[in-house]
C-alpha positions in Angstrom: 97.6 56.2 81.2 94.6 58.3 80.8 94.0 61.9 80.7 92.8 62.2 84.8 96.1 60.4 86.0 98.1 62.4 84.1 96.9 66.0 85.4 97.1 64.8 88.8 101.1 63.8 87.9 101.1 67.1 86.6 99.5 69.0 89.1 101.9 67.3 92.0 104.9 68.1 90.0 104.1 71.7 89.6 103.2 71.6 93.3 106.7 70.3 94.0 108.4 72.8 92.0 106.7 75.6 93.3 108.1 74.4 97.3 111.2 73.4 95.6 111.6 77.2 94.3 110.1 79.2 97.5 112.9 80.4 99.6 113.0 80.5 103.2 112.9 83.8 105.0 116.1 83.5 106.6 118.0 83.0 103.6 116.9 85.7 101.6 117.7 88.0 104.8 121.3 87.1 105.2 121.6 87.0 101.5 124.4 89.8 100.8 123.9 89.5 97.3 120.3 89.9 97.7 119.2 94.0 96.1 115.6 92.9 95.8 112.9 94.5 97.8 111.3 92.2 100.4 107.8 92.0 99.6 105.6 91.8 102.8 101.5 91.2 102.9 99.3 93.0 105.7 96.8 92.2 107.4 94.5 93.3 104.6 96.1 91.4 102.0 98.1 94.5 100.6 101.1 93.5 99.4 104.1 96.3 100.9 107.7 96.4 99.8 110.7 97.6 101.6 114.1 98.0 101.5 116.6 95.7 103.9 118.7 98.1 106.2 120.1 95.3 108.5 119.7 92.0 110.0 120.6 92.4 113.9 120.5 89.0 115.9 120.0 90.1 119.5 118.3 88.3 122.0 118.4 84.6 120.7 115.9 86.4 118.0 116.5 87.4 114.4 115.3 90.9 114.2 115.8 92.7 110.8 115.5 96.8 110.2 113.1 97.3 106.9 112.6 100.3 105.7 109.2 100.9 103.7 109.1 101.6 99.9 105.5 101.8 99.6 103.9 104.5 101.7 102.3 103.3 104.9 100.0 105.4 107.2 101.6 106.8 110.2 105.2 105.8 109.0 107.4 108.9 108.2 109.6 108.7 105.0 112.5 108.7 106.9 111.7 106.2 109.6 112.7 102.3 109.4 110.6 99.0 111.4 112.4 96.7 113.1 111.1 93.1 112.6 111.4 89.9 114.4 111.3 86.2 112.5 109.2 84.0 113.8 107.3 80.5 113.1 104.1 80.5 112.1 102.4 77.0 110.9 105.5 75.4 110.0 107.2 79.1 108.2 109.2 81.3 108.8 107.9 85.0 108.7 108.4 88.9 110.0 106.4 90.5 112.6 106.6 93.5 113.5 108.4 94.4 116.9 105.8 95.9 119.3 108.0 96.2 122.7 109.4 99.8 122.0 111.9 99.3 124.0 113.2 96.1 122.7 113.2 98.0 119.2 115.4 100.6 120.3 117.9 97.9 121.7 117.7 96.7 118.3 118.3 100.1 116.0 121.1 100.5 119.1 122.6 97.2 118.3 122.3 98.6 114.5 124.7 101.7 115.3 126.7 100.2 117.2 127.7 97.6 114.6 128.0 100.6 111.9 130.6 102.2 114.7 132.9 98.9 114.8 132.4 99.1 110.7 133.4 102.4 110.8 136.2 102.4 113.1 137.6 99.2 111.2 137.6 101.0 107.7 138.9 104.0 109.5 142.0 102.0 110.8 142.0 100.3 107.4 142.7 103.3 105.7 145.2 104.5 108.4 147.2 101.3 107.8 147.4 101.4 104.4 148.8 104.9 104.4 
């Protein structure tokens, strides 16, 4: 086999690996295991990390609460995004929510999900008194 063949055999199987190894959006989301920041890119190219808060389905949307590591302009410290997943060109990917008010259904869908957890461990605790 000569030298050309064999780069292109090797360049396809790298190329495979690489799509074998990328994991979908979704998956790393709903991953409970997962503690690793998710790494987003801007507009500019500037790559931004943040913490996962939640993962809310609402709507017949994924929407997930990130909270930002880096610092971004006009972002408090304190304050979280909510993002939606959506398709673009055949992948999934996060865009920001622009409808305020949909993004306050969503943080709303947030607390009152940490209320049900809360009242559950309460009445777990109560139980095994």
């Amino acid at each position: 086999m000569d030298k050309k063949k064999i780069e292109k055999i090797e360049e396809v199987s790298k190329r495979v690996e690489e799509e074998e190894n990328e994991l979908d959006l979704v998956d790393v989301l709903l991953d409970m295991d997962n503690k690793d920041p998710i790494v987003l890119v801007d507009g500019s190219g500037k790559k931004i990390s943040f913490e996962q808060i939640a993962v809310i389905p609402y709507n017949d949307k994924i929407y997930c609460v990130l909270k930002p590591i880096d610092k971004i302009d006009n972002v408090q410290d304190d304050e979280a995004i909510v993002f939606y997943v959506d398709e673009k060109d055949g992948q999934k990917v996060l865009m920001v929510e622009t409808d305020e008010k949909v993004a306050i259904s969503v943080f709303d869908e947030y607390y009152n999900l940490l209320d049900k957890e809360d009242a559950k461990n309460k009445k777990g605790t109560k139980n095994s008194k």
